[in-house]
matplotlib code that plots the C-alpha trace (Angstrom):
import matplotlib.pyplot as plt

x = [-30.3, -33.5, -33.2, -35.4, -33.1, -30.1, -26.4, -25.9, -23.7, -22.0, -20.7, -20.2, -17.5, -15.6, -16.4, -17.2, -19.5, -18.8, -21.2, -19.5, -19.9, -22.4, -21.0, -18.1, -17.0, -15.8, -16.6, -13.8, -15.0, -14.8, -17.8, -18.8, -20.3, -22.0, -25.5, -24.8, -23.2, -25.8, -28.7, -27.0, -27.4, -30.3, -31.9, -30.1, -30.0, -26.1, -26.6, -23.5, -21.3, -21.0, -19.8, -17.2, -16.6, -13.2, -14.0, -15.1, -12.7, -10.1, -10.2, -8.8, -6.0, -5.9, -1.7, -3.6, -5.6, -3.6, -2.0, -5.7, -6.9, -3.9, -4.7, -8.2, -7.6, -5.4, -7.7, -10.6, -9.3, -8.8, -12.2, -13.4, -13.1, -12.4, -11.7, -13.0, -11.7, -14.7, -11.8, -10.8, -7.3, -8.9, -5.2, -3.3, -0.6, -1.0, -0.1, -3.5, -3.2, 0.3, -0.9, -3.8, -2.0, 0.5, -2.1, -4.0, -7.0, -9.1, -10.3, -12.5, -11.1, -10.9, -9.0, -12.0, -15.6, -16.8, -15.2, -16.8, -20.2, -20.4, -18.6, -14.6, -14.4, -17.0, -16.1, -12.3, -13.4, -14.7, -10.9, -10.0, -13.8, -14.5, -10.8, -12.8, -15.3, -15.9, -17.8, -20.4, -22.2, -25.0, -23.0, -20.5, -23.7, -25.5, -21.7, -20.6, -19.6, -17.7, -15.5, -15.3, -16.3, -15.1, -11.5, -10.9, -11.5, -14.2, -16.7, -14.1, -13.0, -15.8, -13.4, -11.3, -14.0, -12.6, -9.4, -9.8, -12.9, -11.8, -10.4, -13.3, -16.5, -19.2, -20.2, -21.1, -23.7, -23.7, -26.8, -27.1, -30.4, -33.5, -33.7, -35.5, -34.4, -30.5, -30.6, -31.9, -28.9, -26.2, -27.7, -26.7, -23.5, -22.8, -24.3, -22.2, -18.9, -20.1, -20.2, -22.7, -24.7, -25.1, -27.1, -26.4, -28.5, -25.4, -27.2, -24.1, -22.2, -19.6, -19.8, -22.7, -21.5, -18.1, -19.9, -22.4, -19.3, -17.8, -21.1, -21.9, -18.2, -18.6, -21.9]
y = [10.2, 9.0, 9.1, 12.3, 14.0, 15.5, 16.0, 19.4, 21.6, 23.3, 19.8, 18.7, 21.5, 21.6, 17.6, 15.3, 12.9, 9.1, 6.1, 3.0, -0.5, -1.7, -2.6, -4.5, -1.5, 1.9, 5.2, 7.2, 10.9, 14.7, 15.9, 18.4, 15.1, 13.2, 14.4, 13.1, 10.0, 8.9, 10.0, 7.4, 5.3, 4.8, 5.0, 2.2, 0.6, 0.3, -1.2, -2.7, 0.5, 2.6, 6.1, 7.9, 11.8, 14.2, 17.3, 19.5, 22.9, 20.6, 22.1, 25.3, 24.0, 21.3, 20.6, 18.4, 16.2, 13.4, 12.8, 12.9, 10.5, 8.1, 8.5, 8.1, 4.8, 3.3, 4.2, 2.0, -0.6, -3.3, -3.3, -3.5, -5.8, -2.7, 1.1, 3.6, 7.1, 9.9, 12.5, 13.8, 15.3, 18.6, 20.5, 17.7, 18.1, 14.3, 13.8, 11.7, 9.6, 8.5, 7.6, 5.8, 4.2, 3.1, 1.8, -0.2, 2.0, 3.2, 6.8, 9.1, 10.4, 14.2, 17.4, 18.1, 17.6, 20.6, 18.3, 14.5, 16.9, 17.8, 14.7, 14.4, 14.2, 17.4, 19.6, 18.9, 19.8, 23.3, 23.7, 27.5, 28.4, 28.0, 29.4, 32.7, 30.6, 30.7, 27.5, 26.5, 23.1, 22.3, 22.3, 25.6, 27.9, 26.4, 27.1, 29.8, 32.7, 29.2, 28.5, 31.8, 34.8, 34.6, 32.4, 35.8, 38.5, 40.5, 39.8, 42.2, 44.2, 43.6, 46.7, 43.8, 42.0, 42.7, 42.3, 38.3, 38.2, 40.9, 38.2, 36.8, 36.9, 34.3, 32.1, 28.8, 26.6, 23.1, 22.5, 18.4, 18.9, 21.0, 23.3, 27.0, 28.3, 26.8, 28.4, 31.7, 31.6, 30.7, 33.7, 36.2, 35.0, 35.5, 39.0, 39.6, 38.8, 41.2, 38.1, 36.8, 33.7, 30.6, 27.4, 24.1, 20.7, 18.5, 15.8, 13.8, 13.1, 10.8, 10.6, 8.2, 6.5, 5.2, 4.4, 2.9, 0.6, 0.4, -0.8, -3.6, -5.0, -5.0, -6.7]
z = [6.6, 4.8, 0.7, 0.3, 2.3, 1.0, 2.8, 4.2, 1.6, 4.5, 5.8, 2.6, 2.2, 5.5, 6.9, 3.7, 4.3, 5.7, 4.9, 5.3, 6.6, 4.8, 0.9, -0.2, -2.8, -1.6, -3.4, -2.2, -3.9, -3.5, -1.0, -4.0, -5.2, -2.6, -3.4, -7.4, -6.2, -3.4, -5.9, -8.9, -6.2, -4.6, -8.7, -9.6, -6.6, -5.7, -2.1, -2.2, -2.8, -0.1, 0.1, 1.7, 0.7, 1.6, 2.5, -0.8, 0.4, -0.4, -3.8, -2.6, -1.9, -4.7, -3.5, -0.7, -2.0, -3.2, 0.5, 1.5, -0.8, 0.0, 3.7, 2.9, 1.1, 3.7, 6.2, 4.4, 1.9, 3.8, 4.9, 0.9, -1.4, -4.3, -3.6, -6.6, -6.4, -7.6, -8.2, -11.5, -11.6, -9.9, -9.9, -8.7, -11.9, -12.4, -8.6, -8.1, -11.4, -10.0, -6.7, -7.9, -10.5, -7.4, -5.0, -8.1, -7.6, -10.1, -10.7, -13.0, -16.0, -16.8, -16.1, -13.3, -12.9, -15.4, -17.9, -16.7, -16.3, -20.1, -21.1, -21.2, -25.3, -25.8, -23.3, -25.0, -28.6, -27.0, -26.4, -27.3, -27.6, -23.5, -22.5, -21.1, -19.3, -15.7, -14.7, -11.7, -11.1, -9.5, -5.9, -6.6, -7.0, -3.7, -2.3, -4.1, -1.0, 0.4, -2.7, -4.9, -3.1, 0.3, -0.5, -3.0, -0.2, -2.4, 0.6, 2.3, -1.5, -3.7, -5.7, -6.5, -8.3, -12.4, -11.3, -10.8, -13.2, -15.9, -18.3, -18.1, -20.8, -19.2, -16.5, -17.8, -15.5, -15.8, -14.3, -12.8, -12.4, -13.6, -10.8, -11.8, -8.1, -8.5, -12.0, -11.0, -7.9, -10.5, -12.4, -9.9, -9.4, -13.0, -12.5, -9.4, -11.3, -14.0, -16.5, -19.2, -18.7, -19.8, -19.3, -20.0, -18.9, -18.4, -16.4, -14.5, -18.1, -17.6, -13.6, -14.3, -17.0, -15.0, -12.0, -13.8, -15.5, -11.9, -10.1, -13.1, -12.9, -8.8, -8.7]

ax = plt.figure().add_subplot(projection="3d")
ax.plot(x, y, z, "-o")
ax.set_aspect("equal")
plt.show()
């Protein structure tokens, strides 16, 4: 894959992504964020990490990632000199921290990535303000039908739509990057739900800032 060229979302979400055997440090991370990741590093120049993403449906059924991640990381580790985890605790009830924790790996801090995207400490003093808040990234509105709108049945009962959304008051898009056409798509999936928009410019928030830490401690 040359640099200008970005991983298919449709892999992303059922296959991951693998790009290994070149680096002595292993980004172990959630397939939702390979095109973030691999963009942080070919900017920086982070030849020596490499990448290796789990499959990004996993977060449907959030009860599997931690055995995935374990199998991931005895799958790969001895082939690294260090193993990073790009997961946040993404529904895991603490289940990853504790086998990260056990294995001596490291991982990113944060409930999920909407909170490392606007930054762990300010999306936490929103507290009560954002509990009616339905949020998409960059990724989740390219792969919206994939993660929201087909795992819910309304493809099949769009009836059912206020029924999930009715509690509901907005849709909140973190936008990574500046993208007029992504913002105009995440839009109309806040029309479709029947929800109020908003826009915010999150950049990668504290993503880049721990694997910038991670990639100056490894060099």
């Amino acid at each position: 894959m040359s640099q200008n060229q970005h991983p298919d979302d449709a892999r992303l979400t059922t296959d991951g992504y693998d790009e290994t055997g070149k680096g002595r440090i292993l980004l172990l991370a959630c397939g939702a964020l390979a095109r973030e990741i691999l963009d942080l590093k070919t900017r920086n120049g982070w030849d020596h990490m490499d990448l290796t993403c789990l499959p990004a449906i996993l977060h449907v059924r959030p009860e599997k990632i931690t055995q995935a991640v374990e199998d991931a990381i005895a799958k790969h580790r001895e082939r690294y000199d260090q193993v990073f985890v790009v997961y946040a605790d993404c529904g895991t009830g603490g289940l990853l921290q504790q086998a990260c924790d056990r294995l001596g790996v490291e991982m990113v801090k944060g409930p999920h990535c909407y909170s490392f995207f606007e930054g762990n400490e300010a999306f936490a003093a929103k507290g009560e303000d954002e509990t009616t808040a339905f949020y998409l990234t960059d990724f989740l509105a390219r792969q919206f039908d994939a993660f929201v709108w087909k795992p819910l049945g309304l493809d099949r009962h769009p009836q059912l739509r206020d029924m999930y959304f009715g509690n509901y008051t907005k849709l909140v898009y973190q936008a990574q990057t500046d993208d007029p056409a992504l913002t105009a798509r995440a839009q109309e999936c806040a029309e479709r739900m029947g929800l109020d928009f908003e826009r915010r410019l999150t950049g990668y928030g504290d993503l880049e800032t721990t694997l910038t830490d991670w990639a100056t401690r490894t060099r």
